[in-house]
N, C-alpha and C positions, 0 to 999 in steps of 0.2 A: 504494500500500500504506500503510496506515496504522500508525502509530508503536506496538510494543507497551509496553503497560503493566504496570504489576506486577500480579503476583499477588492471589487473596485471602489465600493464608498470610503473603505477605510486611504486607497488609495490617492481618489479624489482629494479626501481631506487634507491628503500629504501636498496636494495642488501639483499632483502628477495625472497628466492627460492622456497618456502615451505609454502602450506596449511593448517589448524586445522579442518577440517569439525567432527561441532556434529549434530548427532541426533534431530530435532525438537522437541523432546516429551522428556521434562525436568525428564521426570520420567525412562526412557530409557538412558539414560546418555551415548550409544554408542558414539564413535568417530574413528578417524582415522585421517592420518597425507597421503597425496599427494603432489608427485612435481607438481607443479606451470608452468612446459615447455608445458605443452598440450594446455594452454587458450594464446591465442593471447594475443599483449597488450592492443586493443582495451577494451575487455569484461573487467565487474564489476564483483566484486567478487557475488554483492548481486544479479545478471543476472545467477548464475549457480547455485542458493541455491533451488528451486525449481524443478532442475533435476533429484536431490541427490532422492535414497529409502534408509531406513536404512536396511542393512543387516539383523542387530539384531533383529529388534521387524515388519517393513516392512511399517514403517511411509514413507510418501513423505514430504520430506522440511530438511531442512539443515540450521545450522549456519555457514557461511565459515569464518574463521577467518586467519588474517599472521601466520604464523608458523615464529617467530624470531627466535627457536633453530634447526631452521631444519640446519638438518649434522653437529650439534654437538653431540656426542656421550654423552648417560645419563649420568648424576651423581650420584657415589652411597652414596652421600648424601641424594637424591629423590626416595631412595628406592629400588632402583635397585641393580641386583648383577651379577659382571662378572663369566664367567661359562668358 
């Protein structure tokens, strides 16, 4: 059984908007960044990780994690470059 996780209301409150969901298969290292307004406050993050297919490689399972940068724009100190 896997570990539950907080809520989205609990995470709202923290004034995080924004999801990290990876990939289950550590070897696959897909991810992807989701707004956070589609899951009620009710639900746990670790209630939607078993929904998730990866695009990439077609695993079932997911790590959902906060997104703390969600709607800040990259830094191109991280690599990034404006176009």
């Amino acid at each position: 059984m896997r570990p539950q996780k907080i809520t989205f209301g609990d995470m709202r409150q923290m004034g995080v908007r924004g999801v990290l969901i990876y990939c289950a298969d550590y070897r696959c290292g897909y991810s992807v960044t989701l707004s956070a307004d589609r899951w009620s406050d009710d639900v746990r993050l670790s209630d939607i990780e078993l929904r998730f297919v990866c695009s990439a490689c077609g695993r079932r399972g997911a790590d959902v994690r906060q997104d703390f940068n969600w709607g800040t724009p990259p830094s191109s100190a991280m690599g990034y470059r404006s176009t």
